[in-house]
C-alpha positions in Angstrom: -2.5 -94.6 13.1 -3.9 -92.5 15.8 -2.2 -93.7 19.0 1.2 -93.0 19.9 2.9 -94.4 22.8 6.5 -93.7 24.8 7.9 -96.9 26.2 10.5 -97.3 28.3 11.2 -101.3 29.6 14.0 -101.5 31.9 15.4 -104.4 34.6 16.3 -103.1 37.8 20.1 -104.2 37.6 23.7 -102.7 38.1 24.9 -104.3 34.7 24.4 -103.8 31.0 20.5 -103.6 29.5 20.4 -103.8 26.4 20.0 -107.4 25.8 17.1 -106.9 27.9 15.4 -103.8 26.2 16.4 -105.9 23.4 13.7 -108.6 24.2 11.6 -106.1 25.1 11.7 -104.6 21.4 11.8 -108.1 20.3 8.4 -108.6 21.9 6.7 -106.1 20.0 6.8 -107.9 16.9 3.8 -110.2 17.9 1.5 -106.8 17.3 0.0 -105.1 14.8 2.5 -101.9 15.9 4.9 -100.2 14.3 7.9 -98.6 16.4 11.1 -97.2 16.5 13.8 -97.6 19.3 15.7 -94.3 20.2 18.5 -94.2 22.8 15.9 -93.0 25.7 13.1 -95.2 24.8 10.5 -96.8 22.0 7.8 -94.8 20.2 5.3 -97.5 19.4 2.7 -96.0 16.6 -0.9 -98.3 16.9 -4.7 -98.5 15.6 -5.7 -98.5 19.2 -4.8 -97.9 23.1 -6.0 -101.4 22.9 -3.4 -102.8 20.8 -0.4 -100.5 22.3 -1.6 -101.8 25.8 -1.3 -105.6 24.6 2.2 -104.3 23.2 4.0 -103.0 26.2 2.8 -105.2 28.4 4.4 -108.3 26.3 7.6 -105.9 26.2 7.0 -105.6 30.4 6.6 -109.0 31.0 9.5 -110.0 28.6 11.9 -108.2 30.5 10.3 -109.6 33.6 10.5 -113.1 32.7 14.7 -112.3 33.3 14.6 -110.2 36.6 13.1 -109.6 39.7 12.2 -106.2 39.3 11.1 -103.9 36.0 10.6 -100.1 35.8 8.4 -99.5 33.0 7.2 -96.0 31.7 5.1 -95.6 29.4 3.3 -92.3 27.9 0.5 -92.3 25.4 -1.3 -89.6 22.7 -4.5 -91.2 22.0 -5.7 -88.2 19.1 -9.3 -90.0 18.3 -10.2 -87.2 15.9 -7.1 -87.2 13.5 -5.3 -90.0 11.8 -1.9 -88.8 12.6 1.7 -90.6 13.0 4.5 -89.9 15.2 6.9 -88.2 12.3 3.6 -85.6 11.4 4.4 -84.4 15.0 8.0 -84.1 14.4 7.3 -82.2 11.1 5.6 -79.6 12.6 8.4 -79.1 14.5 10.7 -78.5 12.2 7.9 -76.5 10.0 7.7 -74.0 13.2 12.3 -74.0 13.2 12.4 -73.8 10.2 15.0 -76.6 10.1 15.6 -80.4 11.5 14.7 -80.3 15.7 18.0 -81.6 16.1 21.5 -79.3 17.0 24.3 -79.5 14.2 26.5 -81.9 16.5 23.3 -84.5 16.4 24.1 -84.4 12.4 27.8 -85.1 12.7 29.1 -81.3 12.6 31.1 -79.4 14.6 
């Protein structure tokens, strides 16, 4: 997989969204994606900008469906020349740190 998208599907409301980022992840099933929700947003891992686009707009418009308002952000790394996923970038990372890119409280310490 080569493109790598940051999504970020969010009503305009005063309450509660995660029922509706919830459709929004539930949306992304219908694709040929694969993805991972974190607590600031998805990273969607794709073939193609084609099929990420087709992705987050059925998580847009799922959330839309409920509200009268969406902010939707998304970001994309479209590397044509290497086949690459979204953990190869974390590993160099933590190849450069020498350890997890994460601080010890992330990992439950004190």
């Amino acid at each position: 997989m080569t493109c790598i998208g940051f999504l970020s599907v969010a009503p305009v409301i005063e309450d509660s969204m995660s029922s509706y980022v919830a459709d929004a992840v539930a949306a992304l099933e219908a694709f040929d994606v694969e993805y991972e929700t974190t607590p600031m947003g998805t990273i969607i891992e794709a073939e193609d900008s084609e099929e990420l686009f087709a992705a987050t707009h059925a998580a847009h418009e799922a959330v839309g469906e409920q509200t009268d308002r969406v902010s939707t952000f998304l970001k994309i790394d479209d590397k044509r020349t290497v086949d690459q996923q979204a953990q190869d970038k974390v590993d160099a990372v933590e190849a450069h740190l020498g350890r997890a890119a994460r601080s010890d409280a992330a990992e439950g310490g004190d």
